[in-house]
Residue frames as qw, qx, qy, qz and C-alpha x, y, z in Angstrom:
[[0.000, 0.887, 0.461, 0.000, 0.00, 0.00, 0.00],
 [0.306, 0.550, 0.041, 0.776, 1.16, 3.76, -1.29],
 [0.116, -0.324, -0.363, 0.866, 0.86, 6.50, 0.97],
 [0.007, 0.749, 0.634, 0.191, -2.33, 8.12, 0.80],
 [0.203, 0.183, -0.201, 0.941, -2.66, 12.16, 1.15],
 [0.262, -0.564, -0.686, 0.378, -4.21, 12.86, 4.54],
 [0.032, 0.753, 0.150, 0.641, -6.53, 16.12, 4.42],
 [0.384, 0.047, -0.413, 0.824, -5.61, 18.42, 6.96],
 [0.606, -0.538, -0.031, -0.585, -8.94, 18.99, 9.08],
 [0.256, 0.195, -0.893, 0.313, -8.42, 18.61, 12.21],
 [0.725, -0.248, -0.558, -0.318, -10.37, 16.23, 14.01],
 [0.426, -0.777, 0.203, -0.417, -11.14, 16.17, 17.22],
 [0.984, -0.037, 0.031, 0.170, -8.93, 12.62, 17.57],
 [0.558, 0.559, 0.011, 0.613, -6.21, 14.30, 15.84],
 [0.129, -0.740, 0.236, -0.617, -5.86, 17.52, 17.98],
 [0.821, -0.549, 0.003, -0.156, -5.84, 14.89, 21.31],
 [0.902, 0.148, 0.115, 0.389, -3.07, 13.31, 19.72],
 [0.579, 0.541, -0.020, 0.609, -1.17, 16.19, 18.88],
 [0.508, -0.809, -0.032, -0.294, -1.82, 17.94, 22.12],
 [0.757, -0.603, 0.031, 0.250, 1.48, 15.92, 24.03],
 [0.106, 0.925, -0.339, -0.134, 3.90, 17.53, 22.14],
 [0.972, 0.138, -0.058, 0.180, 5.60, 15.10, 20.41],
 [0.191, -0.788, 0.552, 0.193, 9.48, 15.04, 21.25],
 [0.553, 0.568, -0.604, -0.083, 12.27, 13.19, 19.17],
 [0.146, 0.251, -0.874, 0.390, 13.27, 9.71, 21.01],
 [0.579, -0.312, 0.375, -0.654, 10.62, 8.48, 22.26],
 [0.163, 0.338, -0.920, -0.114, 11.67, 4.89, 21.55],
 [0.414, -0.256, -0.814, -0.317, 8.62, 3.11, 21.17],
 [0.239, -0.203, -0.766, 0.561, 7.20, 4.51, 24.12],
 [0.401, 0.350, 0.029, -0.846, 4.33, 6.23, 22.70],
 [0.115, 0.133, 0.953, 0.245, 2.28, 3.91, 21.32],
 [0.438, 0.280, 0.104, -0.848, -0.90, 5.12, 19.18],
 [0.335, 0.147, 0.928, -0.069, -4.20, 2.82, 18.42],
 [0.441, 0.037, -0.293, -0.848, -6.99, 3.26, 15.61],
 [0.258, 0.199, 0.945, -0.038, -9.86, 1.08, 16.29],
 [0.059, 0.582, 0.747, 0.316, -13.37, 1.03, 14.43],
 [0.062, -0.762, -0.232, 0.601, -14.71, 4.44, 14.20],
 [0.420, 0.795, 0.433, -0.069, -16.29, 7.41, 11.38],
 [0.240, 0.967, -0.077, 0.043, -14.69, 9.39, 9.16],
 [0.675, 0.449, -0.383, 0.442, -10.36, 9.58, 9.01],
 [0.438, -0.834, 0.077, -0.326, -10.23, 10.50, 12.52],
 [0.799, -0.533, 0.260, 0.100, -7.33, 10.21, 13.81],
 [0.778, 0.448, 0.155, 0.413, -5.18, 9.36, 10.47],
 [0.250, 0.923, -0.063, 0.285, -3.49, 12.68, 10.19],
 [0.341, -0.838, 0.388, -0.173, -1.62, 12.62, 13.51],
 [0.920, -0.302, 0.219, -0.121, -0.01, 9.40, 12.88],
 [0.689, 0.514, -0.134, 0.493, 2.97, 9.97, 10.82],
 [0.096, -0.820, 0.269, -0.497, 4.03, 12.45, 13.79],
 [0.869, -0.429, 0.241, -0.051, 3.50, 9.71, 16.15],
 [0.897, 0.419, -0.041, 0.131, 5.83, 7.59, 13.35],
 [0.287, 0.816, -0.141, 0.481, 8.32, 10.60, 13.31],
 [0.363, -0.558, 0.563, -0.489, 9.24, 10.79, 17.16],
 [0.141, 0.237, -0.921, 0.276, 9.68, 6.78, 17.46],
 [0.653, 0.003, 0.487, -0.580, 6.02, 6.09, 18.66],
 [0.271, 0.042, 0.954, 0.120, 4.40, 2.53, 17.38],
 [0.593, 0.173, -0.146, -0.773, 1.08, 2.73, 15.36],
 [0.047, 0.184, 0.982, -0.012, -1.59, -0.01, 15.29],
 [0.406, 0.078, -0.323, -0.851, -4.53, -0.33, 13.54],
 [0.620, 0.095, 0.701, -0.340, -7.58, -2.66, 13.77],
 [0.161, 0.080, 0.873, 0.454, -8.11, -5.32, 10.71],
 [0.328, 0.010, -0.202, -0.923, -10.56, -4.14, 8.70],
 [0.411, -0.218, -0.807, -0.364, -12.25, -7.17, 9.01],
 [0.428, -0.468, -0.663, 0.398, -13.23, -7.04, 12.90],
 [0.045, 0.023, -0.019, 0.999, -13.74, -3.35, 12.49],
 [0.153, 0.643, 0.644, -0.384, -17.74, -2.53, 12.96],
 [0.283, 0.925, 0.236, -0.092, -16.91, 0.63, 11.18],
 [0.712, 0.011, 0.262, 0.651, -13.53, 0.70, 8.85],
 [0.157, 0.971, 0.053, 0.172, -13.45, 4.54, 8.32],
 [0.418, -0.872, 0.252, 0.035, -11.26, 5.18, 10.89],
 [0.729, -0.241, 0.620, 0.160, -8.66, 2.06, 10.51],
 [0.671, 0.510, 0.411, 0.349, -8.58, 2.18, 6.73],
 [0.054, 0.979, -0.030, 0.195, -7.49, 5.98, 6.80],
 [0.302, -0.850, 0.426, 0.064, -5.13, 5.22, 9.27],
 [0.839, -0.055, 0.464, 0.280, -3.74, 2.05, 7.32],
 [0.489, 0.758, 0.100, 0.420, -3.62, 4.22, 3.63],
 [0.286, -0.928, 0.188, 0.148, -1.38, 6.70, 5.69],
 [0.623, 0.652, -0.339, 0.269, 1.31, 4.67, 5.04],
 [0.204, 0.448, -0.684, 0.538, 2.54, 4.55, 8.83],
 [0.779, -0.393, 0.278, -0.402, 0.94, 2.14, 10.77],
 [0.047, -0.254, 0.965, -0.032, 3.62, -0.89, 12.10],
 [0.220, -0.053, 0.959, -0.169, 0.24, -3.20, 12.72],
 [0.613, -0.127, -0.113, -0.772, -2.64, -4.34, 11.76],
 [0.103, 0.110, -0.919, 0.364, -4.24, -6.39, 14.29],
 [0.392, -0.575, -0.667, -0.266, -7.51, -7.61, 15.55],
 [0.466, -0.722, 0.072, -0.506, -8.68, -6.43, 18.86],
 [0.962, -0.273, 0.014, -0.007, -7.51, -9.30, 20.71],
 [0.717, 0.464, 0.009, 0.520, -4.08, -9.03, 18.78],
 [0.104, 0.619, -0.170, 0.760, -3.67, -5.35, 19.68],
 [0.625, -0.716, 0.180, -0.253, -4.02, -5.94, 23.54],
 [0.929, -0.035, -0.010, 0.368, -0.94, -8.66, 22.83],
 [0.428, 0.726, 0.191, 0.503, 0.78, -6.16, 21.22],
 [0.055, -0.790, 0.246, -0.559, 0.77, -3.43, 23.70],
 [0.914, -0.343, -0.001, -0.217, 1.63, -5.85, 25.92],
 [0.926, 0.134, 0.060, 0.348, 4.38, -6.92, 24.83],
 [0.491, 0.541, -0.034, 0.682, 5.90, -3.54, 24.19],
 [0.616, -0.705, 0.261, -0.236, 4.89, -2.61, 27.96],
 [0.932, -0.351, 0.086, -0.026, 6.67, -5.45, 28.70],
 [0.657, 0.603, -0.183, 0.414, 9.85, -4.71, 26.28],
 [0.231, 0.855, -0.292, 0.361, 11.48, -2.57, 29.22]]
């Protein structure tokens, strides 16, 4: 999958996200989730996350109720996972568990 070009409303997902002031280094210790949910919400901020070392995970479209959200953030182009629901609690698990 190509990189997709994210429009640049922000969303109220987006602006939550961008709110901690991302810093350089944060070595996987930011860790940002997209689960089932309307409209690209959330998509925009996730290359920033990318940018400053944070992880990205996405829910499989299939187990998604509503694949707006999770499909946006997969076209981005910067999401390390896609994972069920189940999956993504392993996941962040594990990378809690990494230190």
């Amino acid at each position: 999958m190509g990189k997709r070009s994210i429009r640049r409303i922000s969303t109220a997902a987006d602006r939550v996200i961008k709110a901690g002031k991302l810093r350089r280094g944060v070595d996987g210790k930011l860790v940002a989730v997209i689960v089932s949910g309307y409209d690209g919400d959330g998509a925009a901020a996730l290359c920033g996350i990318k940018e400053v070392g944070g992880i990205t995970l996405a829910q499989k479209l299939d187990t998604a109720g509503q694949t707006d959200m999770p499909e946006s953030a997969i076209e981005s182009g910067c999401i390390d996972f896609v994972l069920s629901p189940e999956d993504i609690a392993k996941e962040i698990v594990r990378i809690a568990s990494m230190e």
